[in-house]
C-alpha atoms as a printed R data frame, in Angstrom:
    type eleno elety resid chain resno       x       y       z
1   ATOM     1    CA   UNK     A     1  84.982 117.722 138.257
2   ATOM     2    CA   UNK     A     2  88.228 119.680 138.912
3   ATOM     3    CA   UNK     A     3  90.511 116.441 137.518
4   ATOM     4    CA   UNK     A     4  88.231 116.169 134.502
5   ATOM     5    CA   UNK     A     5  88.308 119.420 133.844
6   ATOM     6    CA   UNK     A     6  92.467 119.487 134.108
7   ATOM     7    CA   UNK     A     7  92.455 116.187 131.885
8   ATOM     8    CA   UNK     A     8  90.446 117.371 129.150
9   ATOM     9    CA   UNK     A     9  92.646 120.751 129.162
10  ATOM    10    CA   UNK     A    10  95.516 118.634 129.328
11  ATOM    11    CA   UNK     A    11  94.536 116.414 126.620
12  ATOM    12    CA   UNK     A    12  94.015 119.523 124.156
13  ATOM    13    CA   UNK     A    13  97.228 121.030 124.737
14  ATOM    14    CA   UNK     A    14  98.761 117.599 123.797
15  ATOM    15    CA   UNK     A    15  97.088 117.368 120.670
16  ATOM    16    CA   UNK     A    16  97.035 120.958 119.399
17  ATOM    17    CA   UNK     A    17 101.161 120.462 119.999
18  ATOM    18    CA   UNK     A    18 101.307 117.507 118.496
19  ATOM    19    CA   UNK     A    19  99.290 118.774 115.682
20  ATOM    20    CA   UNK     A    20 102.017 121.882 115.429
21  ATOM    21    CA   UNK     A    21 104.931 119.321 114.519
22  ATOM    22    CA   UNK     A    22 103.220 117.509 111.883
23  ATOM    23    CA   UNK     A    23 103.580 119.046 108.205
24  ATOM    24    CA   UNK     A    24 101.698 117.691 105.407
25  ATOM    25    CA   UNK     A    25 102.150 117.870 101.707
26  ATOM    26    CA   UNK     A    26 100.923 116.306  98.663
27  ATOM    27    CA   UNK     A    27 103.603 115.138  96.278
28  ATOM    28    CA   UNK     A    28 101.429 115.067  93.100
29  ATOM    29    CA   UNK     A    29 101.944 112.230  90.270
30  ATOM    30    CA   UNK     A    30 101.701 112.357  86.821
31  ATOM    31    CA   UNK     A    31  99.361 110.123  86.006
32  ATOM    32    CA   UNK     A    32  98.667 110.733  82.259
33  ATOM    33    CA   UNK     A    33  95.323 110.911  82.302
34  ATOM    34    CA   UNK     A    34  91.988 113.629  82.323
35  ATOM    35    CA   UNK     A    35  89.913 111.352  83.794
36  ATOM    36    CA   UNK     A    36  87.855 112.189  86.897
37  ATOM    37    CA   UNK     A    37  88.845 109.573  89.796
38  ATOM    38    CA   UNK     A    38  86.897 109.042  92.678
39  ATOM    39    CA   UNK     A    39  88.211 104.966  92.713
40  ATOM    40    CA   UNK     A    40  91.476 104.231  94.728
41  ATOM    41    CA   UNK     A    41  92.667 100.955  96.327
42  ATOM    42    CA   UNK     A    42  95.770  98.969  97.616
43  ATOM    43    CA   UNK     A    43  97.360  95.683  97.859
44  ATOM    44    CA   UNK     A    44 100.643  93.869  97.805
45  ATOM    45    CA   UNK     A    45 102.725  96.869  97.011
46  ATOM    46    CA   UNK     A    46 100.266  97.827  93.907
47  ATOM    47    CA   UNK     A    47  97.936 100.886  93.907
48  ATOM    48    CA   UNK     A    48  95.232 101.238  91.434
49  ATOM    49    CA   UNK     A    49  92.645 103.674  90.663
50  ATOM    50    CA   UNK     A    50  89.631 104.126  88.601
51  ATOM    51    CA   UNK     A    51  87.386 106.790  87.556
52  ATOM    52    CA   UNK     A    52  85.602 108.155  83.908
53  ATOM    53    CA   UNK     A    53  85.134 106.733  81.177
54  ATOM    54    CA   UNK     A    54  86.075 103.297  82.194
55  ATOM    55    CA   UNK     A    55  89.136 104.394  83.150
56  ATOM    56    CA   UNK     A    56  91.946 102.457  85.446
57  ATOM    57    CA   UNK     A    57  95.398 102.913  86.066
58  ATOM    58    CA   UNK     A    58  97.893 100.553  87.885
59  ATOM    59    CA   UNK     A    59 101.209 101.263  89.915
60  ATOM    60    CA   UNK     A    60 103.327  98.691  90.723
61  ATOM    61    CA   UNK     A    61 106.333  99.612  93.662
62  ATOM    62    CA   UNK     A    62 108.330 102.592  93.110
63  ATOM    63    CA   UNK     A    63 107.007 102.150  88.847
64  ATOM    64    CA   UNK     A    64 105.189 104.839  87.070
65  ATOM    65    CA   UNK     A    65 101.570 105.324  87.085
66  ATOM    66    CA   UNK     A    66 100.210 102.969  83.734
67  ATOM    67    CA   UNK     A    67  97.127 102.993  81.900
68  ATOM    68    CA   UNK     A    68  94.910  99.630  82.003
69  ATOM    69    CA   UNK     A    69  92.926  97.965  79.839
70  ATOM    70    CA   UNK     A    70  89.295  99.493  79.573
71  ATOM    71    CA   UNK     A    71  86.755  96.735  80.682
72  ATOM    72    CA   UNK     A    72  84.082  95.724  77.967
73  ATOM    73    CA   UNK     A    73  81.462  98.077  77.352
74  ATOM    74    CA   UNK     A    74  82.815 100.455  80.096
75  ATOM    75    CA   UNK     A    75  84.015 103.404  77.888
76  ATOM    76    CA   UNK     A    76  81.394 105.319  78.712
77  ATOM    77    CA   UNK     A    77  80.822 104.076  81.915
78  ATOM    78    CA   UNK     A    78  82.196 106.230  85.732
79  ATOM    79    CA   UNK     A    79  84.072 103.563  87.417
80  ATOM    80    CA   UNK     A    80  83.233 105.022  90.682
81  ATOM    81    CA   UNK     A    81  84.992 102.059  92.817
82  ATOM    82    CA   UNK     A    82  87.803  99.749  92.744
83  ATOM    83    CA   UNK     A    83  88.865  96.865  94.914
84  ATOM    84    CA   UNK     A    84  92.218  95.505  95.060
85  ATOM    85    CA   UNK     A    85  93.084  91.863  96.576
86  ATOM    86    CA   UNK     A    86  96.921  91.772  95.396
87  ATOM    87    CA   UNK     A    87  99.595  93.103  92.866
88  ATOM    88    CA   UNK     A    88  97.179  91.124  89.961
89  ATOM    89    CA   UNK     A    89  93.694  90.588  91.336
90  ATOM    90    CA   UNK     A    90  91.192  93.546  91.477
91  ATOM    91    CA   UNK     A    91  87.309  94.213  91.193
92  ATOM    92    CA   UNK     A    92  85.931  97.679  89.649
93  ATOM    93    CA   UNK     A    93  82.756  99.192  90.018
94  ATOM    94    CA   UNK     A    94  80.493 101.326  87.862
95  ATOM    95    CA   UNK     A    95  77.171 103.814  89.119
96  ATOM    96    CA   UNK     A    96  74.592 104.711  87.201
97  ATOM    97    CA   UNK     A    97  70.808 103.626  86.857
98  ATOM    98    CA   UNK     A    98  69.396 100.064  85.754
99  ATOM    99    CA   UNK     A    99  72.182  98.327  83.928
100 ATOM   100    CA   UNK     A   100  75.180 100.757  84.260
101 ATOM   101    CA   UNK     A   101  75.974  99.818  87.638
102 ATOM   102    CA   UNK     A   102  78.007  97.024  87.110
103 ATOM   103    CA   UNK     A   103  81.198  95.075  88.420
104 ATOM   104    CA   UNK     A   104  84.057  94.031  86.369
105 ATOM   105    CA   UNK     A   105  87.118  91.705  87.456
106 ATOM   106    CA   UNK     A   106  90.571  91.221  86.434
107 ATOM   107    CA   UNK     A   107  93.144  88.721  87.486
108 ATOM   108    CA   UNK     A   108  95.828  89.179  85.373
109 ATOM   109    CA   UNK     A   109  97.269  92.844  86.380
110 ATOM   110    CA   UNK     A   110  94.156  94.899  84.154
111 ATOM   111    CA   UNK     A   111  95.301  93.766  81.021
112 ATOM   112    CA   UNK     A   112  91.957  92.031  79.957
113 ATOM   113    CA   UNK     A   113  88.412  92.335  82.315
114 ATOM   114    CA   UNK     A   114  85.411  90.240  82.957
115 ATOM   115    CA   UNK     A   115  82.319  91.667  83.427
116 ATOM   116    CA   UNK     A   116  81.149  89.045  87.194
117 ATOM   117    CA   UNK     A   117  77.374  90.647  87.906
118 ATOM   118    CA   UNK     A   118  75.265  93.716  86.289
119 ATOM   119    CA   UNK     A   119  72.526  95.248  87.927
120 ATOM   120    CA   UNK     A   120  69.141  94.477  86.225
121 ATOM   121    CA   UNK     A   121  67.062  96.801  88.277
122 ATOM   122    CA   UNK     A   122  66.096  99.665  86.332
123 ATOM   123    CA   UNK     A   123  65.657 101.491  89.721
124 ATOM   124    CA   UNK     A   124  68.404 100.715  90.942
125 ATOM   125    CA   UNK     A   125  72.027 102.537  91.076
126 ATOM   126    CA   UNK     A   126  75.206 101.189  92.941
127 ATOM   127    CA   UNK     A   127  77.107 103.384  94.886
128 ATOM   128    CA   UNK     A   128  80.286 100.854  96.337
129 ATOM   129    CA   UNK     A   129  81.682  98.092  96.686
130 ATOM   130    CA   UNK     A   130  84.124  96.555  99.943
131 ATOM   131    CA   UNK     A   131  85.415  93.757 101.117
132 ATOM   132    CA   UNK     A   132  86.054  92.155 104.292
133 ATOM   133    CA   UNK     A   133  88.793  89.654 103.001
134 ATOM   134    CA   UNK     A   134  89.194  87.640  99.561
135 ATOM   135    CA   UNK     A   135  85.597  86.220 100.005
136 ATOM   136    CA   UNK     A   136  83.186  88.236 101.645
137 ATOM   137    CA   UNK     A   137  82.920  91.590 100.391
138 ATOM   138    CA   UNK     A   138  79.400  93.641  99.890
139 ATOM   139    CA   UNK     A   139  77.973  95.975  97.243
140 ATOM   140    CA   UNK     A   140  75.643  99.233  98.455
141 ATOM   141    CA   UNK     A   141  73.017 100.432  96.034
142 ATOM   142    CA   UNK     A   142  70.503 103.195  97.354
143 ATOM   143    CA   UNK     A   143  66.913 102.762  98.289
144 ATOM   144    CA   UNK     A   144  64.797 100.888  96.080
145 ATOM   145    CA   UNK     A   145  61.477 100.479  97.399
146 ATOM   146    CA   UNK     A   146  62.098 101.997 100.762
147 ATOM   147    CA   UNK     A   147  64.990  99.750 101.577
148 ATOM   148    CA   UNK     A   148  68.832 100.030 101.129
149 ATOM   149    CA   UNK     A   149  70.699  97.415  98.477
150 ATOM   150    CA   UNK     A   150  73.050  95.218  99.999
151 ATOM   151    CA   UNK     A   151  74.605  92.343  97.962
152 ATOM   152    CA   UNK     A   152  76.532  90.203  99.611
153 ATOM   153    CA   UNK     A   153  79.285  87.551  98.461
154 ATOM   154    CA   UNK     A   154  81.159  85.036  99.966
155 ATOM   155    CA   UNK     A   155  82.784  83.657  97.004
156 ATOM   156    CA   UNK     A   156  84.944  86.335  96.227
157 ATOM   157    CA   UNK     A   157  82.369  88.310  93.957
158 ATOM   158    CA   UNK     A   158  81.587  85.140  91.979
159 ATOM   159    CA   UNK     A   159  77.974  85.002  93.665
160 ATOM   160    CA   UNK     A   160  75.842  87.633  95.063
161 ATOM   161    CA   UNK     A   161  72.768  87.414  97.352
162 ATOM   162    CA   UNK     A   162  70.691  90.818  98.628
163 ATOM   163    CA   UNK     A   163  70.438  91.374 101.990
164 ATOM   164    CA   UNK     A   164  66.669  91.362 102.980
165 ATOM   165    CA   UNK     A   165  67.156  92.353 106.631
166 ATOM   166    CA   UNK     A   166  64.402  94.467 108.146
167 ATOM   167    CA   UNK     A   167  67.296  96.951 109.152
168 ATOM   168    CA   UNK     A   168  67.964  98.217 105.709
169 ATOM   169    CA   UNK     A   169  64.496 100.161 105.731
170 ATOM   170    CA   UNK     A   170  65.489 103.940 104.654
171 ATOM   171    CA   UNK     A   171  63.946 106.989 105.782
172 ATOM   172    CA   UNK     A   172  62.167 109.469 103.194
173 ATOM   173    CA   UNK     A   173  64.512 110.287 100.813
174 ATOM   174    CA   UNK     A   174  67.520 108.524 102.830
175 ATOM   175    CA   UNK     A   175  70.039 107.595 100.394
176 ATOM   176    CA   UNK     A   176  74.026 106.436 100.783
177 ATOM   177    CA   UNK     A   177  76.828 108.432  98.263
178 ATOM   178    CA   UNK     A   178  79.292 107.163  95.627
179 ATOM   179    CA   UNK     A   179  81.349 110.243  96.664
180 ATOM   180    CA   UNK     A   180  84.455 107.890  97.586
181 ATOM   181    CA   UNK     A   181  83.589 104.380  97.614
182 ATOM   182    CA   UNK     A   182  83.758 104.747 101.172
183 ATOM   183    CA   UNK     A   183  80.855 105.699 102.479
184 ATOM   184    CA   UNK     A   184  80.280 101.592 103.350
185 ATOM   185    CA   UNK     A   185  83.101 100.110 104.878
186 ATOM   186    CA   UNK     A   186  84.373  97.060 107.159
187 ATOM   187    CA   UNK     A   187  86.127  97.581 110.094
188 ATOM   188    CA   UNK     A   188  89.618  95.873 109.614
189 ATOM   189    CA   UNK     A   189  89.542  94.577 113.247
190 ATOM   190    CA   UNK     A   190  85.639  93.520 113.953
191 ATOM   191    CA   UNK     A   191  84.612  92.846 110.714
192 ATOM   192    CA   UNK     A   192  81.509  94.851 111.684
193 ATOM   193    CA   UNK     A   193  79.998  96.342 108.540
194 ATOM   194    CA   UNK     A   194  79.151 100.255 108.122
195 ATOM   195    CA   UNK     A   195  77.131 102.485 106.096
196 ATOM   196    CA   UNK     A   196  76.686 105.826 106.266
197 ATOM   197    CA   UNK     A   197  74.101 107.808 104.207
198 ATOM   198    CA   UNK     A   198  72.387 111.271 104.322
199 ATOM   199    CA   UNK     A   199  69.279 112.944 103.077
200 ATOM   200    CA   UNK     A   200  66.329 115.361 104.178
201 ATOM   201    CA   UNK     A   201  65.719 112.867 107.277
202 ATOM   202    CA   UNK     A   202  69.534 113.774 108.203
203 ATOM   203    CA   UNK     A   203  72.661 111.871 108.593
204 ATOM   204    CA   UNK     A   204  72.550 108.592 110.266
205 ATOM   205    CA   UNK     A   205  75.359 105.611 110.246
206 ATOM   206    CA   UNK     A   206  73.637 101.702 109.942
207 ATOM   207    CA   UNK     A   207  75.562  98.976 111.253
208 ATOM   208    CA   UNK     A   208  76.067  95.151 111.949
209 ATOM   209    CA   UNK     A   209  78.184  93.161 113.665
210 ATOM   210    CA   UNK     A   210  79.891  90.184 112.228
211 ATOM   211    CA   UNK     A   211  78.070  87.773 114.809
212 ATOM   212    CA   UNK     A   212  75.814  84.749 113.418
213 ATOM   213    CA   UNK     A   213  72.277  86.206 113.193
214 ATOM   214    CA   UNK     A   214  73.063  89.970 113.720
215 ATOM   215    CA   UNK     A   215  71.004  92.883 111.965
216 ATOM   216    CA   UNK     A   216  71.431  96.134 110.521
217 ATOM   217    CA   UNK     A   217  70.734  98.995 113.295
218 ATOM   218    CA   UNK     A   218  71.075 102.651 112.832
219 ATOM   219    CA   UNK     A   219  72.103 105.694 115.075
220 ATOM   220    CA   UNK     A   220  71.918 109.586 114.354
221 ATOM   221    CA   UNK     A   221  75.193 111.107 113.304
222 ATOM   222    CA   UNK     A   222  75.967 114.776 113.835
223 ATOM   223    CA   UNK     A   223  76.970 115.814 110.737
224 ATOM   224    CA   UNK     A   224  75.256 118.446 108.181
225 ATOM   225    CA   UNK     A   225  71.881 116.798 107.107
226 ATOM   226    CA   UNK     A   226  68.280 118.189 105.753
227 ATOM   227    CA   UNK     A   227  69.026 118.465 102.058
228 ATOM   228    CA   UNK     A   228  69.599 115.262  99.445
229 ATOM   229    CA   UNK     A   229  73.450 116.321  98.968
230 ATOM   230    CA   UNK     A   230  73.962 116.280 102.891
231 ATOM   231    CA   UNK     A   231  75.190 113.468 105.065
232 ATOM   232    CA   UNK     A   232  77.746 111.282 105.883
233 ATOM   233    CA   UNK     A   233  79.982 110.409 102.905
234 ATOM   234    CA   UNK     A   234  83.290 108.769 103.759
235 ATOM   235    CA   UNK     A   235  83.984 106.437 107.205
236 ATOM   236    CA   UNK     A   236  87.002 104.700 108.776
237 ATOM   237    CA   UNK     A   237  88.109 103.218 111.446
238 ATOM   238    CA   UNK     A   238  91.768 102.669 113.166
239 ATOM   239    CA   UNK     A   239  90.697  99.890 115.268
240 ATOM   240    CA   UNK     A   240  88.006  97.860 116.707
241 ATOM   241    CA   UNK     A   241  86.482 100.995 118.943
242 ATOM   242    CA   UNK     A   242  88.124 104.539 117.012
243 ATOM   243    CA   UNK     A   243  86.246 106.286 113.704
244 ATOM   244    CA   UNK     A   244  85.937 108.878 112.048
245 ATOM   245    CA   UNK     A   245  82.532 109.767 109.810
246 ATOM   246    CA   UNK     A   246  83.388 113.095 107.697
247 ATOM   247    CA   UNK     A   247  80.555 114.741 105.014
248 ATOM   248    CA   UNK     A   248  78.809 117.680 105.064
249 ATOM   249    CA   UNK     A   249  76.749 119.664 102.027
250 ATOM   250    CA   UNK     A   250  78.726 118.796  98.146
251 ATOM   251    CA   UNK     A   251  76.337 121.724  96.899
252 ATOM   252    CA   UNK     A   252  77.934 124.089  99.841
253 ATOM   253    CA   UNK     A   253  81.621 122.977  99.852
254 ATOM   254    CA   UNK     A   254  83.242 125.720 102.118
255 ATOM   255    CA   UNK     A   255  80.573 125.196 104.704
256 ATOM   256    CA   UNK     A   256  82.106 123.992 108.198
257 ATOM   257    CA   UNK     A   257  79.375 122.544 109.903
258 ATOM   258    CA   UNK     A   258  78.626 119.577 110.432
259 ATOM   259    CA   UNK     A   259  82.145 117.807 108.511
260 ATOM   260    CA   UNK     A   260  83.250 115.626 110.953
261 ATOM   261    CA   UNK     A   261  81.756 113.159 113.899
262 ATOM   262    CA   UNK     A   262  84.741 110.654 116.025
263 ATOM   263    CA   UNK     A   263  83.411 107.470 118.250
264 ATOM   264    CA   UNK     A   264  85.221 105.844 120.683
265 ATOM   265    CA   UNK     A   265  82.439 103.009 121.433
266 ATOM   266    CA   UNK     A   266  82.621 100.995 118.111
267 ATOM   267    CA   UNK     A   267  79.974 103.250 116.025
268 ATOM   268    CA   UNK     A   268  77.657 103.315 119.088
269 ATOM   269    CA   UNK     A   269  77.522 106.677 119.647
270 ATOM   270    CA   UNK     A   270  78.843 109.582 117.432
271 ATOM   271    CA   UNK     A   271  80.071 113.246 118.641
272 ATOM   272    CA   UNK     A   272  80.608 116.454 116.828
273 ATOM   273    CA   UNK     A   273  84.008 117.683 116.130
274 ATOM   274    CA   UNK     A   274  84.892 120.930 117.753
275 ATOM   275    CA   UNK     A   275  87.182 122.128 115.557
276 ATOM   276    CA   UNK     A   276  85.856 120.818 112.216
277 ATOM   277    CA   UNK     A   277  87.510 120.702 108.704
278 ATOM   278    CA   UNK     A   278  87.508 123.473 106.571
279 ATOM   279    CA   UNK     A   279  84.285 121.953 104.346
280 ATOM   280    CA   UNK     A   280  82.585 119.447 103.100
281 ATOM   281    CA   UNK     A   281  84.620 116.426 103.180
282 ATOM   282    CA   UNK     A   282  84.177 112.883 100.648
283 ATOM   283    CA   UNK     A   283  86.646 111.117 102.091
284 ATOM   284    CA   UNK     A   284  88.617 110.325 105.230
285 ATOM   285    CA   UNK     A   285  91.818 107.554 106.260
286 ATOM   286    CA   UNK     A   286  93.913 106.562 108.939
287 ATOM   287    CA   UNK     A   287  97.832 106.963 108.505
288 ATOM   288    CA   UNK     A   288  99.089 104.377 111.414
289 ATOM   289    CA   UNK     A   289 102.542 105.234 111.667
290 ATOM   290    CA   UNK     A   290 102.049 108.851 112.092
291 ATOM   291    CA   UNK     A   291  99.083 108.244 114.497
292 ATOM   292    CA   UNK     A   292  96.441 110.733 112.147
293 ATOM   293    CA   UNK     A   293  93.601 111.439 110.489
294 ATOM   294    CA   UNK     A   294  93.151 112.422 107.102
295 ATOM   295    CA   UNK     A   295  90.454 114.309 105.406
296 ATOM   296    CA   UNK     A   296  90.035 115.523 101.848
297 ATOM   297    CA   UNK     A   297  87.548 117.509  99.640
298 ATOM   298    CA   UNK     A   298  86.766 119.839  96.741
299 ATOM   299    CA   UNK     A   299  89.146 122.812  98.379
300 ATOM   300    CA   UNK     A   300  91.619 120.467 100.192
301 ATOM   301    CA   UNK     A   301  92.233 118.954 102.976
302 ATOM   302    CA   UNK     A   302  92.837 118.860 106.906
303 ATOM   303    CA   UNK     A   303  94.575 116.068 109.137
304 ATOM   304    CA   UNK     A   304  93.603 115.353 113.001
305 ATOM   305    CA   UNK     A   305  95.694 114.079 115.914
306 ATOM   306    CA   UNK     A   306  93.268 113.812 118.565
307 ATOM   307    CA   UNK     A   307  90.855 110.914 116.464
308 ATOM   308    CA   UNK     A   308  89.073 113.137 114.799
309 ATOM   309    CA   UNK     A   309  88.003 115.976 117.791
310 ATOM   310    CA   UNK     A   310  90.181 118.858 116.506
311 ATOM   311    CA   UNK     A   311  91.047 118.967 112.488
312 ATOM   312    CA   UNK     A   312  93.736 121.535 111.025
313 ATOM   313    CA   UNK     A   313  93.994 122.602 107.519
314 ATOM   314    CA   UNK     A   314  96.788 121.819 105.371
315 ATOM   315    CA   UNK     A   315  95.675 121.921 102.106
316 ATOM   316    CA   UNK     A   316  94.212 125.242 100.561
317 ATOM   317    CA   UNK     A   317  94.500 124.299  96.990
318 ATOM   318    CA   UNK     A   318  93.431 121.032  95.437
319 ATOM   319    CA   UNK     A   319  89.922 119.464  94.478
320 ATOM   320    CA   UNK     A   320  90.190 115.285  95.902
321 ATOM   321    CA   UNK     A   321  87.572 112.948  95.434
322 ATOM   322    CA   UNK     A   322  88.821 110.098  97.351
323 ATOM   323    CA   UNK     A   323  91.649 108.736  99.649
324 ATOM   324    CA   UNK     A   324  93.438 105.766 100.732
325 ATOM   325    CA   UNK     A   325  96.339 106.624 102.457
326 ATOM   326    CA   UNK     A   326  98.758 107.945 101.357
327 ATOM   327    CA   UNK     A   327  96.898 108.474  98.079
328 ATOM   328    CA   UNK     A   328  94.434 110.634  96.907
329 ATOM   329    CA   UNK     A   329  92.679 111.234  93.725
330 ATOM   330    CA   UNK     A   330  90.636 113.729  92.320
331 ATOM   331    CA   UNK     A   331  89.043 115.581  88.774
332 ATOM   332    CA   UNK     A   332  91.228 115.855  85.361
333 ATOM   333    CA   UNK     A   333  93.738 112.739  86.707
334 ATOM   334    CA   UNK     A   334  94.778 114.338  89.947
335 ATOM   335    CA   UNK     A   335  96.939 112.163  91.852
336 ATOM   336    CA   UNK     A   336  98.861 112.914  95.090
337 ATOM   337    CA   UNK     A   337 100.699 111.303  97.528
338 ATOM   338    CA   UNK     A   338 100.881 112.333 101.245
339 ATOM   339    CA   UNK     A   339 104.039 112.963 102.509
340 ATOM   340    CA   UNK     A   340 104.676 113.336 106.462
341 ATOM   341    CA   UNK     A   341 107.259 115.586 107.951
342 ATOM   342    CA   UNK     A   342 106.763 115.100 111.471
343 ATOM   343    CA   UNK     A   343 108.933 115.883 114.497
344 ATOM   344    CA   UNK     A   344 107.014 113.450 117.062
């Protein structure tokens, strides 16, 4: 008990130290736009985000942020997700009920859009879209009829097929968020798929392993739950056993509570952070050279060097939507890029 004890001590000093030489900043962009982004993705070199009003915007290497062609029948549309395969190819994603959730494609750098699959389910609404590689990739809708919607593709988003396993049953008033496009993700390493949702049952994350003939299986997650704007709303993971499941209450943002969960056992079991960001949360990434965490939200953001047990703030000041490293977007074309001054 007395080792444990000096290892645990031992392992907090090294992290709130290591934490003390790391010094964020965002480098904000000018991106030319008022649209609100919660879409942001990247591949070979080119990042590209999407957001209101069918909006998406392209940057190529060290180029300038540039506006993209608006997909057909989009302009009035929240393109609430975005999914990049290289410097040309990319998928976008609209919410909304019945036929505004929809998924449009380019392959020619956004300069013209196809409109691949729209949702003809006037109860339904999309809330994401990810992919595993060029092929498989999956699309979350919430419940419809007691059950999550999961399409799945293994054509590369030519072809979609639901998901009718008996693991997607939701709980009363269960749902999944289209905070960040990253509330369903695929670990990079495992392939195993992840959702995380939220609602007056509380916050659980459902997963399934890539194995031939697995099904969807769910475990509690202790974040801030018992209200519909409550719950888990962005995942990641750095490897095949490390993540990080951040959320909390959008209708409380400075709340504390219940903003951040870390596993070390692949998504099997999920425990509290003890030092938790400074509020509600929509989206969380990995930074692999520096070896953090980092989370962002309506009044900023925090970073963590202990995989996600301790989190300190380092951003007081800006509203972000969503986050892929080192990128982050947010409300009235906010666009920032994380930049790392570390002495590690």
């Amino acid at each position: 008990m007395r080792k444990l004890l000096l290892k645990r001590l031992g392992s907090a000093l090294l992290a709130t130290t290591l934490a003390a030489q790391i010094h964020p900043a965002w480098q904000l962009a000018e991106s030319g736009s008022a649209a609100s982004f919660r879409g942001i993705s990247q591949a070979g070199g080119t990042a590209w985000v999407s957001g209101t009003h069918g909006t998406v915007l392209r940057k190529t290497g060290d180029g300038a942020w540039r506006p993209c062609a608006v997909p057909p029948g989009a302009e009035k549309l929240d393109l609430r997700g975005i999914w990049a395969f290289d410097d040309t190819h990319a998928l976008a994603l609209s919410i909304g009920p019945g036929e505004q959730s929809r998924v449009y494609r380019s392959s020619d750098g956004c300069a013209t859009w196809a409109q691949v699959i729209v949702n003809t389910d006037p109860k339904g609404f999309w809330d994401g879209i990810v992919f595993a590689d060029e092929k498989h990739g999956l699309i979350l809708g919430d419940p419809v009829d007691g059950r999550f919607t999961i399409l799945t593709t293994s054509d590369g988003g030519e072809h979609w097929t639901p998901d009718a396993d008996p693991g997607l049953a939701a709980l009363p008033g269960e749902g999944g968020f289209a905070a960040s496009n990253t509330s369903l993700i695929v670990n990079p390493d495992t392939k195993t798929e992840y959702l995380g949702t939220g609602g007056p049952s509380g916050p659980r994350v459902l997963m399934k392993a890539a194995t031939a003939g697995a099904g969807w299986t769910a475990v509690p997650v202790p974040l801030s739950g018992g209200s519909p704007a409550a719950g888990v709303f962005s995942l990641a993971f750095r490897d095949g056993q490390h993540g990080v499941a951040v959320g909390g209450n959008y209708e409380k943002p400075a709340d504390t509570a219940g903003t951040a969960a870390f596993t070390s056992d692949a998504g099997r079991n999920w425990t509290a952070a003890s030092t938790p960001p400074g509020g509600y949360r929509s989206a969380v990434g990995y930074l692999a050279a520096e070896r953090i965490w980092v989370a962002v939200g309506p009044n900023g953001g925090d970073f963590s060097a202990d995989d996600g047990k301790t989190w300190t703030r380092f951003d007081a000041v800006n509203n972000w939507n969503a986050l892929s490293p080192p990128w982050a977007v947010g409300p009235k074309g906010k666009i920032g890029k994380l930049a790392i001054d570390a002495n590690r």
